[in-house]
py3Dmol code that shows the C-alpha trace and the ligand (Angstrom):
import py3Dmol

protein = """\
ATOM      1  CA  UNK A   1       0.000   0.000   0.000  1.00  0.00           C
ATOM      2  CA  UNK A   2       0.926   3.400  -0.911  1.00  0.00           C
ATOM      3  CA  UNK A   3       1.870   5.577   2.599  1.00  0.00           C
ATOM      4  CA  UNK A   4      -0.675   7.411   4.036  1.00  0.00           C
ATOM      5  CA  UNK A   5      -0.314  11.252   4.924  1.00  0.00           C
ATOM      6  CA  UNK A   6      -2.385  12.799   7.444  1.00  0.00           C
ATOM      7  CA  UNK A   7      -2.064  16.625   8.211  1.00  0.00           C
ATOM      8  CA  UNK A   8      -3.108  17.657  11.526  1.00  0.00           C
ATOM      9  CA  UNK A   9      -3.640  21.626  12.027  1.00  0.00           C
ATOM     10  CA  UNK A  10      -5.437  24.021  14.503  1.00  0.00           C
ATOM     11  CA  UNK A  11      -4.576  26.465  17.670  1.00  0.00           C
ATOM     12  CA  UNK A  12      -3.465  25.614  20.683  1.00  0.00           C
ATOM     13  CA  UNK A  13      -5.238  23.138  23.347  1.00  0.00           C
ATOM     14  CA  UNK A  14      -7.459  21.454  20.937  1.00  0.00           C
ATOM     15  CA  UNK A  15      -6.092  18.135  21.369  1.00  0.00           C
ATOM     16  CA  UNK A  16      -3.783  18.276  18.663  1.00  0.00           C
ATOM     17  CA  UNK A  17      -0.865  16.447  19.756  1.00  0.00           C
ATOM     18  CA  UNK A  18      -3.284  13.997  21.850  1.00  0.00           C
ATOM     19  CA  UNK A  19      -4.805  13.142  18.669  1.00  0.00           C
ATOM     20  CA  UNK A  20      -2.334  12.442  16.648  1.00  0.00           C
ATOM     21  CA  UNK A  21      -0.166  10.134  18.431  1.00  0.00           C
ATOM     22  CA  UNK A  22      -2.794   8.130  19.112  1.00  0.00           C
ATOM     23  CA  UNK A  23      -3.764   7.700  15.685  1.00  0.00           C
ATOM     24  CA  UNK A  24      -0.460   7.119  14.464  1.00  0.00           C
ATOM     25  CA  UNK A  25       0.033   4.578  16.945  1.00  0.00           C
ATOM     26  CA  UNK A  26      -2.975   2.858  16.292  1.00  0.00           C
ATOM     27  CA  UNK A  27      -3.110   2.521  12.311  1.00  0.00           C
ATOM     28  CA  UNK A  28       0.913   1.699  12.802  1.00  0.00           C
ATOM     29  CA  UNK A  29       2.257   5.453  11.301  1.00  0.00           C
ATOM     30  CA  UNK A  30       4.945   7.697  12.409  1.00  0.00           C
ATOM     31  CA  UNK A  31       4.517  10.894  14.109  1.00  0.00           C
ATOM     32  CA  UNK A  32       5.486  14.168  13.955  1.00  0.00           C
ATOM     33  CA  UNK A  33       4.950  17.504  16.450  1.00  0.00           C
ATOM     34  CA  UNK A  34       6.066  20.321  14.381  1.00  0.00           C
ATOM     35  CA  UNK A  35       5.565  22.392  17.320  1.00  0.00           C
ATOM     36  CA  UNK A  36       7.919  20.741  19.137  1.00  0.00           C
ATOM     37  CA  UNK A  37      10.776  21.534  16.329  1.00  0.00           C
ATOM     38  CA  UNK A  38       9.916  25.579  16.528  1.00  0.00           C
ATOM     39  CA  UNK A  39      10.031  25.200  20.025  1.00  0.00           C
ATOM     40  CA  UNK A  40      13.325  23.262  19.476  1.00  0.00           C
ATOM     41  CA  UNK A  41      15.171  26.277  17.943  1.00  0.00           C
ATOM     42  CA  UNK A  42      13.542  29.026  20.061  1.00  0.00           C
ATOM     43  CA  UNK A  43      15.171  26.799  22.666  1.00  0.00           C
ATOM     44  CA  UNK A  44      18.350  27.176  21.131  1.00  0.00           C
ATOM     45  CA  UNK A  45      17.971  30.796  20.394  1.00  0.00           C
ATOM     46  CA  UNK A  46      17.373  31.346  23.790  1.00  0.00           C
ATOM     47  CA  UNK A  47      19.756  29.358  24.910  1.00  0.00           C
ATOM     48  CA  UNK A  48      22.427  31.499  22.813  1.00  0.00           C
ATOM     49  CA  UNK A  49      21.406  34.945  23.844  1.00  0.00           C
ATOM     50  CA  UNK A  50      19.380  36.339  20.219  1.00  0.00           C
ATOM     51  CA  UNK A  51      17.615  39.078  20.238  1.00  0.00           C
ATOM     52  CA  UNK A  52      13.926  37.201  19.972  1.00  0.00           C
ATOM     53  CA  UNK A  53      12.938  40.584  18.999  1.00  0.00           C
ATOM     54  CA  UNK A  54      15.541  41.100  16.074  1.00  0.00           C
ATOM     55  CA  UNK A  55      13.947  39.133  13.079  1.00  0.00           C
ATOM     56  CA  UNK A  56      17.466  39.702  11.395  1.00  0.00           C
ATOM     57  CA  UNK A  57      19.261  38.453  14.010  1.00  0.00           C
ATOM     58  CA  UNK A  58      17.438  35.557  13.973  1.00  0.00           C
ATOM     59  CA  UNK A  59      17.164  34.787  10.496  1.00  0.00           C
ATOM     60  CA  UNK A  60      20.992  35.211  10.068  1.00  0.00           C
ATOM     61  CA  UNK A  61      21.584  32.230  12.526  1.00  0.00           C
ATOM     62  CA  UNK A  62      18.095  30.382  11.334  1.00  0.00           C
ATOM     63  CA  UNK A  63      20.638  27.596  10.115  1.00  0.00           C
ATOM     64  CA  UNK A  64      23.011  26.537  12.299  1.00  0.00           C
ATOM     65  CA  UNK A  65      21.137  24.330  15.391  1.00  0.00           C
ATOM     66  CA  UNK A  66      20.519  20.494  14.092  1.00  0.00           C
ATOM     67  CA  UNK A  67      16.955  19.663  15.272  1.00  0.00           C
ATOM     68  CA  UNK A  68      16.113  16.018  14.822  1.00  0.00           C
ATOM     69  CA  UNK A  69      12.584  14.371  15.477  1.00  0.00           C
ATOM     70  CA  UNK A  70      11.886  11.133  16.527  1.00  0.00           C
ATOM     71  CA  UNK A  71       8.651  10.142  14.783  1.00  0.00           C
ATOM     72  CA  UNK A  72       7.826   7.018  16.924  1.00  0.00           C
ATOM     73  CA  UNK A  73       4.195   8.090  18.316  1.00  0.00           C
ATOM     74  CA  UNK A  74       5.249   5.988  21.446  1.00  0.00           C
ATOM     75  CA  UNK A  75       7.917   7.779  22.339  1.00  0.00           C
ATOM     76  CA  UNK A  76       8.369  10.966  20.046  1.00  0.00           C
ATOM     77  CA  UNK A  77      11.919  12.479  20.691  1.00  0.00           C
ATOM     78  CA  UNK A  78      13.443  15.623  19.843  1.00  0.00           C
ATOM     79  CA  UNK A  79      17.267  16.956  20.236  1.00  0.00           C
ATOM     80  CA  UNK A  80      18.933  19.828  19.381  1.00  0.00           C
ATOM     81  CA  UNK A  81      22.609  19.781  18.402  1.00  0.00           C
ATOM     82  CA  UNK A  82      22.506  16.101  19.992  1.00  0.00           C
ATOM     83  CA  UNK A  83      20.965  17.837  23.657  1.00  0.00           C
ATOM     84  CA  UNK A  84      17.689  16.162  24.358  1.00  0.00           C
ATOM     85  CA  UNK A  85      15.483  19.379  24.931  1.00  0.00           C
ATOM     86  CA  UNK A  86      11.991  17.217  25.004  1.00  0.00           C
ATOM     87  CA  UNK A  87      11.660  18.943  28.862  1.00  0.00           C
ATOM     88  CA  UNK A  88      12.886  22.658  28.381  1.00  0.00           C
ATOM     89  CA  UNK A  89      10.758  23.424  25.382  1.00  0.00           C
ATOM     90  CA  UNK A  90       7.883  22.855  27.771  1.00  0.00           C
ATOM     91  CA  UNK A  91       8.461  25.871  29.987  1.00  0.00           C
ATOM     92  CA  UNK A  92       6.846  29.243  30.087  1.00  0.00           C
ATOM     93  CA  UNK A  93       9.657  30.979  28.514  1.00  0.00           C
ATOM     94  CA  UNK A  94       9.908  29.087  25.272  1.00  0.00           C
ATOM     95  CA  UNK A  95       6.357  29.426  25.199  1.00  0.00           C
ATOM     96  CA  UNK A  96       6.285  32.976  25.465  1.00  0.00           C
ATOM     97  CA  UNK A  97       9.016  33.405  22.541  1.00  0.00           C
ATOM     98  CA  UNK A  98       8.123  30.519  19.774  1.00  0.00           C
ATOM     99  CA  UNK A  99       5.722  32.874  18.101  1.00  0.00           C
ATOM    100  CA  UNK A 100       8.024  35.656  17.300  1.00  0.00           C
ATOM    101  CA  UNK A 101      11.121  32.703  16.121  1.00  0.00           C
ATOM    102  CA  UNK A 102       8.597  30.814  14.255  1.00  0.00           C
ATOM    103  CA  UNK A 103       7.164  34.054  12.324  1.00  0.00           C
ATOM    104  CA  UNK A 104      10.620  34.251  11.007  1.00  0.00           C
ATOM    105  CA  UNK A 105      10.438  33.341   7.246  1.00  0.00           C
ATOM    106  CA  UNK A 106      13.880  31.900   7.454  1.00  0.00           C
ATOM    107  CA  UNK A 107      13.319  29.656  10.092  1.00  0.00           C
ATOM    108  CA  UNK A 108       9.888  28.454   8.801  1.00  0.00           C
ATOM    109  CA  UNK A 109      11.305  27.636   5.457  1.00  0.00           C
ATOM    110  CA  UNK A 110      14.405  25.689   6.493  1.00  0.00           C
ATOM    111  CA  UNK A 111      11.897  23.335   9.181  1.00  0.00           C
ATOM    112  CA  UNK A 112       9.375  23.206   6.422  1.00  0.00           C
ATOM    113  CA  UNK A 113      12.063  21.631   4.357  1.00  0.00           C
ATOM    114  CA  UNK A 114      12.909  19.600   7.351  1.00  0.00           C
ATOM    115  CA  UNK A 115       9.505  18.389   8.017  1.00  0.00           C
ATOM    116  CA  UNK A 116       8.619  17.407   3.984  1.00  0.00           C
ATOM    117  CA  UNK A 117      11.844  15.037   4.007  1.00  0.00           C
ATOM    118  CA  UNK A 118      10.614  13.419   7.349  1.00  0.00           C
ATOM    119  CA  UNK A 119       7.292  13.122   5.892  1.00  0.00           C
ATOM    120  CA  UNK A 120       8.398  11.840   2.330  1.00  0.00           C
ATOM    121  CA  UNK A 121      10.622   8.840   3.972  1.00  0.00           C
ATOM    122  CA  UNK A 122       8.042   7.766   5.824  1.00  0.00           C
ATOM    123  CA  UNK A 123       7.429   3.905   5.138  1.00  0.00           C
ATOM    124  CA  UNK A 124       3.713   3.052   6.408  1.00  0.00           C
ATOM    125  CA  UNK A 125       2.500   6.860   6.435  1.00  0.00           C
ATOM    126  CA  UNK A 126       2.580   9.658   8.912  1.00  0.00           C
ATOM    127  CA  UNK A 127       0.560  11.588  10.985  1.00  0.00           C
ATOM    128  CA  UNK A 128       1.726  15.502  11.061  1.00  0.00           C
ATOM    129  CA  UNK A 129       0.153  18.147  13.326  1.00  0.00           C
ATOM    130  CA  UNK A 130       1.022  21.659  13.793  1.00  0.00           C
ATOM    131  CA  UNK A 131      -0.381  25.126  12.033  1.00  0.00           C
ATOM    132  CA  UNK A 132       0.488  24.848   8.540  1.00  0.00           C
ATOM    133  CA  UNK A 133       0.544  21.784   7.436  1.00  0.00           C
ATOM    134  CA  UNK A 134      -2.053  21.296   5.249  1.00  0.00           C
ATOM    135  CA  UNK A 135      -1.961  25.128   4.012  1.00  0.00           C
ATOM    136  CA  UNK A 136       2.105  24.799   3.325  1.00  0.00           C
ATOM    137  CA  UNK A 137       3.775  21.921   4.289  1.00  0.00           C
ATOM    138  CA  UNK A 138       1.989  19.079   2.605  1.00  0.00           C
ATOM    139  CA  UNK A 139      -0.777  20.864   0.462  1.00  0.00           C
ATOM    140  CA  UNK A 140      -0.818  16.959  -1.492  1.00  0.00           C
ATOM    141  CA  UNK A 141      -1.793  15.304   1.997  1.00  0.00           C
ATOM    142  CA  UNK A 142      -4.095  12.565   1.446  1.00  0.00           C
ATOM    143  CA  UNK A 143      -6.539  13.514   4.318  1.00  0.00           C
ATOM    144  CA  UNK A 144      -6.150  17.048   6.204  1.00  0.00           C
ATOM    145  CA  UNK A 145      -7.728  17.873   9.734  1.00  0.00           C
ATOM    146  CA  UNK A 146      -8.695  21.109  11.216  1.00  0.00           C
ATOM    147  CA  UNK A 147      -9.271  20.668  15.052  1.00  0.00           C
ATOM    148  CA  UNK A 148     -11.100  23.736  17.040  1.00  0.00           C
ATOM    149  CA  UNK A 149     -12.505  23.946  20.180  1.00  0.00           C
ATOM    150  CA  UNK A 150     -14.483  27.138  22.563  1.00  0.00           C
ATOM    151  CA  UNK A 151     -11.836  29.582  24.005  1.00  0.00           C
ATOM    152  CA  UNK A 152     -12.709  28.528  26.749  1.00  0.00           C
ATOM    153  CA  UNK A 153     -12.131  24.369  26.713  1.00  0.00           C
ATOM    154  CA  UNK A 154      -8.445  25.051  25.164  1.00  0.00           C
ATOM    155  CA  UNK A 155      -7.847  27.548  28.149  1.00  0.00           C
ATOM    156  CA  UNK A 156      -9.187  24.336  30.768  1.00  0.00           C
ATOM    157  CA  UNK A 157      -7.316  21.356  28.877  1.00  0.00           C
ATOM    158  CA  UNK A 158      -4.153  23.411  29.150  1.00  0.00           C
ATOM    159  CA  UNK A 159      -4.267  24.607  32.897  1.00  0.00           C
ATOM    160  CA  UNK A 160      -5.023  20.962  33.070  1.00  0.00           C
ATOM    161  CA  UNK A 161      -1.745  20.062  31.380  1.00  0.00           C
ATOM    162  CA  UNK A 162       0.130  22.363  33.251  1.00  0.00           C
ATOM    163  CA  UNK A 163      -1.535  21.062  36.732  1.00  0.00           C
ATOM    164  CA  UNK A 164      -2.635  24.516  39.082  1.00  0.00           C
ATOM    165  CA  UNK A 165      -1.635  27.121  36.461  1.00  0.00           C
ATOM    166  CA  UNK A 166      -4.097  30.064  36.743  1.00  0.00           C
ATOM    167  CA  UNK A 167      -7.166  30.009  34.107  1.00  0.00           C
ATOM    168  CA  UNK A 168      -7.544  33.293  33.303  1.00  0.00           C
ATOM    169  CA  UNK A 169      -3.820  33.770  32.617  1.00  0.00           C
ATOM    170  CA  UNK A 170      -3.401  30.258  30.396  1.00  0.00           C
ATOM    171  CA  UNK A 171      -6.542  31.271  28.678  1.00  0.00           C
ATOM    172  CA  UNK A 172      -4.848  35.033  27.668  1.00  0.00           C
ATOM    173  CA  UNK A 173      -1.629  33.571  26.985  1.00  0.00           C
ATOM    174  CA  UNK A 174      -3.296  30.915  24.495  1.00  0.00           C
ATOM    175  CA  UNK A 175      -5.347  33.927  22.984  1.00  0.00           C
ATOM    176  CA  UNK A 176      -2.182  35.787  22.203  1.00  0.00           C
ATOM    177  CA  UNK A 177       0.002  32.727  20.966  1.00  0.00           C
ATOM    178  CA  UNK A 178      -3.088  31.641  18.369  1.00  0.00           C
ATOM    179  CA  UNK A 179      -3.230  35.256  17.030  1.00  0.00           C
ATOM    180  CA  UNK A 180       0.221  35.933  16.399  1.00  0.00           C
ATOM    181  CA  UNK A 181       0.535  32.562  15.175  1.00  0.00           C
ATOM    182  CA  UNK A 182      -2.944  33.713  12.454  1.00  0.00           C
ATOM    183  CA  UNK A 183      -1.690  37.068  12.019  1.00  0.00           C
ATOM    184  CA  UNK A 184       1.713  36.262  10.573  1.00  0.00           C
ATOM    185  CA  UNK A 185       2.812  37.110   6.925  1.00  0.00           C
ATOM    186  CA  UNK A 186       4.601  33.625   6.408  1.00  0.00           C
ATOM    187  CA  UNK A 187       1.477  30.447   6.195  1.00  0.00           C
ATOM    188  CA  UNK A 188      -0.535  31.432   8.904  1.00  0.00           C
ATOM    189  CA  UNK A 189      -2.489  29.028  11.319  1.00  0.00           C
ATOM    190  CA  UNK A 190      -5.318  28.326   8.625  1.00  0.00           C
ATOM    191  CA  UNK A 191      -7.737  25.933   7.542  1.00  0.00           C
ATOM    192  CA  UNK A 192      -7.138  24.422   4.442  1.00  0.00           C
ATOM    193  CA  UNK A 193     -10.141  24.638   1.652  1.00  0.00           C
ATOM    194  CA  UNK A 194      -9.709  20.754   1.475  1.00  0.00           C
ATOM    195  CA  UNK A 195      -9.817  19.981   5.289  1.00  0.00           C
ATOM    196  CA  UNK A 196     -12.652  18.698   7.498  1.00  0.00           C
ATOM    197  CA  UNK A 197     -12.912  20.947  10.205  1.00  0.00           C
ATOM    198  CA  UNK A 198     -13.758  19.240  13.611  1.00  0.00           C
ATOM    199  CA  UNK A 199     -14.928  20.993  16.512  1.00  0.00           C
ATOM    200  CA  UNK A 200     -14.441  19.234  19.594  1.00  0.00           C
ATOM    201  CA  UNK A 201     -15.545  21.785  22.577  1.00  0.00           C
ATOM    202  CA  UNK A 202     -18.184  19.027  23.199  1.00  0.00           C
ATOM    203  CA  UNK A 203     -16.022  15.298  22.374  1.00  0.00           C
ATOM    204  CA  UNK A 204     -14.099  13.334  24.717  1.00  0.00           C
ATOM    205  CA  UNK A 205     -10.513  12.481  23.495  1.00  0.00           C
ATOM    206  CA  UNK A 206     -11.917   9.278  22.733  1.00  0.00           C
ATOM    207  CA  UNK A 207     -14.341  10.145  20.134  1.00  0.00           C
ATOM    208  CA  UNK A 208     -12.008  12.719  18.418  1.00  0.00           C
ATOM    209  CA  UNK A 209      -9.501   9.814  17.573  1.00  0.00           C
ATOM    210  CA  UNK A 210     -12.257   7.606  16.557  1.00  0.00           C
ATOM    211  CA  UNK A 211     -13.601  10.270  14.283  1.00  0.00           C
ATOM    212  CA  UNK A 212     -10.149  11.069  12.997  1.00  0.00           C
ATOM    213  CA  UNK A 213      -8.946   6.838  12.559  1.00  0.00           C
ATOM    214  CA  UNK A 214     -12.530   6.504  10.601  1.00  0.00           C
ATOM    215  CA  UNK A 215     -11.565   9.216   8.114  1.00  0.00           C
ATOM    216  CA  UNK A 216      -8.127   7.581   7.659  1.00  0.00           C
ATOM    217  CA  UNK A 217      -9.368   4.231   7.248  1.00  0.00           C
ATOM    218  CA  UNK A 218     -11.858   5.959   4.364  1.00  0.00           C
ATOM    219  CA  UNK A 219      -8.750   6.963   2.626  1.00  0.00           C
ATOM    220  CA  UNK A 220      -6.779   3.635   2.737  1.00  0.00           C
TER     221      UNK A 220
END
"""
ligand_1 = """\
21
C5P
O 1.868 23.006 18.823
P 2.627 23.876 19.784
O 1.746 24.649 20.709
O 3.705 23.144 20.490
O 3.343 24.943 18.833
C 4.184 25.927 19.361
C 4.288 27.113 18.391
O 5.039 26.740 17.231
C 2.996 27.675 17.846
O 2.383 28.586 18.739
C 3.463 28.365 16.568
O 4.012 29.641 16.851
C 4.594 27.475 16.104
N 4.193 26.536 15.054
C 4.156 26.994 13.752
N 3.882 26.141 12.732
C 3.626 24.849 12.971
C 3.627 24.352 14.286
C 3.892 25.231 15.319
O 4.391 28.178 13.522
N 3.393 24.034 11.935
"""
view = py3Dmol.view(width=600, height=400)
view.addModel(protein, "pdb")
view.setStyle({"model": 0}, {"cartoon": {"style": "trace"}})
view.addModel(ligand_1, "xyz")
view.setStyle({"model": 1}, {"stick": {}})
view.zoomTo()
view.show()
């Protein structure tokens, strides 16, 4: 059989990430978080003193960290220059900076090319979540997903995730993130004209992989 490519976009705290490793690991596909690779090298620039508020400076070193993924939905890795970073690009102040790095057109186009050559040597098929991906990234993906959910139930499944962190403040923090992340020049969080938009304010993890697993299984 012919692999399967599954794009996986929408804001923040919509079960993205949930949703797409368990796909992939049930229908036996590979994974990727492309979040998890901009928050990789706003890690790194961080980590090396840039300006996050120089777009030059920035795009003049867009190049140099090695960000590698590990697309087993099990276990999905991610190092930067060899340092395993899964942990760090968790906290608040990555958080608070991948917006401005990943508006950068120099660092989206060198992960974009990243992400297609992870994609294309994919042997069964691959899931792929993030913002873009069925806008930019892989615009030939054989089934595309565009996950929303109420303001409200993204602000409550990510306190949850972050166990005790204040509502109101996750809730504006989210708010800002999603529109910088729309209001970009460079592929902007979007829904695809091809994609089935799901809407899962009101569906339990559960049936928002089901759904997702029956749609793949239609294009198999
Ligand atoms: O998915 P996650 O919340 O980890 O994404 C972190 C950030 O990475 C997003 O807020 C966005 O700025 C950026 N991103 C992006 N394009 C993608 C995936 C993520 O710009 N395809």
């Amino acid at each position: 059989a012919q692999p399967v490519i599954v794009a996986i976009d929408g804001p923040s705290g919509t079960g993205k990430s949930s949703t797409s490793k368990a796909v992939a690991a049930q229908l036996g596909l590979s994974y990727l978080d492309t979040g998890a690779q901009y928050r990789a090298i706003t890690w790194w620039m961080v980590t090396n003193h840039i300006d996050i508020d120089d777009a030059s400076a920035i795009a003049a070193v867009a190049g140099k960290p090695e960000i590698v993924s590990g697309t087993d939905p099990r276990d999905p890795t991610i190092t930067v220059d060899g340092v395993d970073v899964a942990g760090p690009i968790r906290g608040q102040d990555v958080t608070s900076k991948v917006s401005a790095v990943s508006a950068v057109p120099e660092v989206r186009s060198r992960i974009t090319e990243l992400q297609r050559s992870i994609a294309g040597s994919a042997v069964t098929g691959i899931v792929v979540e993030g913002r873009d991906i069925g806008t930019t990234v892989l615009p030939d993906a054989d089934l595309k997903i565009f996950l929303t959910a109420s303001a409200e139930a993204r602000a409550a499944r990510r306190s949850g995730e972050l166990k005790g962190a204040d509502l109101n403040t996750t809730r504006e923090a989210l708010i800002k993130r999603d529109a910088a992340d729309a209001g970009r020049k460079t592929s902007p969080l979007a829904k695809a004209g091809d994609a089935v938009e799901v809407d899962t304010t009101e569906l339990t993890l559960q049936q928002v992989i089901e759904c997702v697993v029956t749609l793949v299984e239609e294009k198999r």
